[in-house]
N, C-alpha and C positions, 0 to 999 in steps of 0.2 A: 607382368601379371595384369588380367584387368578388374578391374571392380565390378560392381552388379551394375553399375548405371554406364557401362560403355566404355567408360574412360579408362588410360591406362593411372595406375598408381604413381604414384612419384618415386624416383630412386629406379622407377627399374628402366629408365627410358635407355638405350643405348649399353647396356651393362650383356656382358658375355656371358656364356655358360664356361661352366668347366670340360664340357664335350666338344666345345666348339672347334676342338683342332683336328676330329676326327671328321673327314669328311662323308656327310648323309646322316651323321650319327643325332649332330646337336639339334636343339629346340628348333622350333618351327618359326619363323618370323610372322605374324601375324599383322592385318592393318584393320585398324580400329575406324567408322564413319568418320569420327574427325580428322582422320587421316593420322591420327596418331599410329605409329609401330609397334608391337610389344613381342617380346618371347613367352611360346609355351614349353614350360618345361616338361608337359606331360606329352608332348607331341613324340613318337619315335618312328622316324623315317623307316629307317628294316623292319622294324617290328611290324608296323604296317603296310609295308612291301612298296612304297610310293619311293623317289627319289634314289631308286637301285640304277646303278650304273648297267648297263648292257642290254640286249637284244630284249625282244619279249622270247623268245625260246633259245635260250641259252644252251651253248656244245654241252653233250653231255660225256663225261669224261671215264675213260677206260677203267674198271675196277681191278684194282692192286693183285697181281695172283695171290699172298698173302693171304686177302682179305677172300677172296676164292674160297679157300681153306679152310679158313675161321667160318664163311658159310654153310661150307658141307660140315664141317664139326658141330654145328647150330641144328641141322636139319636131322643130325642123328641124335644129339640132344632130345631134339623135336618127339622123336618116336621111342625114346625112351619112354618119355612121359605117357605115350600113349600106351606103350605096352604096360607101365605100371597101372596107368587107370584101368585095361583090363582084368589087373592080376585078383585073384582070389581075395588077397590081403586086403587090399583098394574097395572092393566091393562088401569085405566086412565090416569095415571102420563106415564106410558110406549106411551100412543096414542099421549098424548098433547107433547112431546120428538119427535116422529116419524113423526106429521105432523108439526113439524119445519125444522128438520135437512134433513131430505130428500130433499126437494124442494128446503132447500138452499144449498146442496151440488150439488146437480144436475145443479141450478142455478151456483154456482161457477165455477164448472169445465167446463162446457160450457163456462162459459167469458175465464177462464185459455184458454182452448183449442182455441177458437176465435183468442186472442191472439198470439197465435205458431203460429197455421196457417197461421197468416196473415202475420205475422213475417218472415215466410219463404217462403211461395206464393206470396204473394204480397209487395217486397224489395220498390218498385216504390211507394208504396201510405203508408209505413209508413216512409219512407225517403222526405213527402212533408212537408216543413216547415210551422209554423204554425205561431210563434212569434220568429224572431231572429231567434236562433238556437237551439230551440224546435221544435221540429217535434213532427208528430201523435207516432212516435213508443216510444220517453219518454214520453208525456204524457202518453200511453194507457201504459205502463210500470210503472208511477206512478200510477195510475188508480188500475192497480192489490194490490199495498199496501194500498192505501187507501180501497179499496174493502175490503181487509183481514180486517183492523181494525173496518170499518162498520159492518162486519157481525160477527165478535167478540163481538162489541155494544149489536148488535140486537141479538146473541143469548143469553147475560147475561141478556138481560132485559128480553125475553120472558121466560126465568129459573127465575127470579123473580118474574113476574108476573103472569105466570102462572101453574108454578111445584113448587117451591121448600117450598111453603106453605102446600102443599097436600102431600109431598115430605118427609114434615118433620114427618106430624102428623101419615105418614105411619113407621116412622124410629121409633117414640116413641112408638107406641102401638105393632109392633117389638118384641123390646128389654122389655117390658111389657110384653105379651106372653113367651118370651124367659128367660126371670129369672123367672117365673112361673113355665114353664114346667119345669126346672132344680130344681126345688123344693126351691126355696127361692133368697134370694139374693147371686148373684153369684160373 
């Protein structure tokens, strides 16, 4: 190791790693201006692709017919998926998703942005006291987190009650299709 002023520490001069018997694998020897030596142990030769043994373009090696197989079994996986994304089912769970999250996003960020603006337009009328020493600009500042945790509410329960039933029976018959086409269980 070394210190902030250059030097190596003491105890660690000449001390081995425990990777050290893998060859490329261990710390890095490093030389310090005073000529001192130290290891990094953060240094990782593969990791960092320096210190690999062979060519710069290394034989690239015949792929297994097996693995052939297990290919084309991936690639009709592949289009399962795509046929479920076009199925009826896929595009209703996607609609009942889209006509929640839109209108409440839009509805959010409009109260958000309400908010600033008034906040920074209008100093005078969220500085009017309302009870003691609550004024409009904590409340509507409380206002925003309770907001967040209401529409947190309201979108877990509309995913309950209206996707994640349809949601699910589209994820089983899925993975149904999908260890089919791969030719059995996968």
């Amino acid at each position: 190791m070394q210190s902030s002023n250059g030097r190596a520490r003491g105890g660690e001069r000449g001390s081995k790693s425990s990777g050290d018997h893998r060859q490329g694998v261990g710390p890095a020897s490093v030389e310090t201006p005073g000529g001192m030596r130290y290891e990094d142990p953060w240094y990782d030769a593969l990791a960092s692709g320096w210190g690999e043994a062979g060519t710069l373009d290394p034989p690239v090696a015949e792929v297994p017919a097996a693995r052939r197989e297990r290919t084309d079994g991936a690639a009709a996986a592949a289009q399962v998926y795509v046929e479920v994304q076009s199925s009826e089912a896929f595009r209703e769970v996607r609609s009942r998703y889209r006509r929640f999250v839109v209108p409440a996003v839009i509805g959010f960020f409009l109260w958000y942005a309400a908010y600033v603006v008034t906040a920074t337009a209008a100093p005078g009328f969220m500085a009017r006291p309302v009870w003691g020493a609550v004024n409009v600009a904590l409340l509507a500042g409380l206002g925003q987190f309770v907001s967040t945790f209401l529409l947190t509410w309201a979108y877990s329960r509309h995913a309950r009650l209206h996707r994640d039933r349809a949601a699910l029976e589209l994820r089983w018959d899925t993975q149904e299709l999908t260890r089919e086409a791969r030719g059995g269980a996968a």
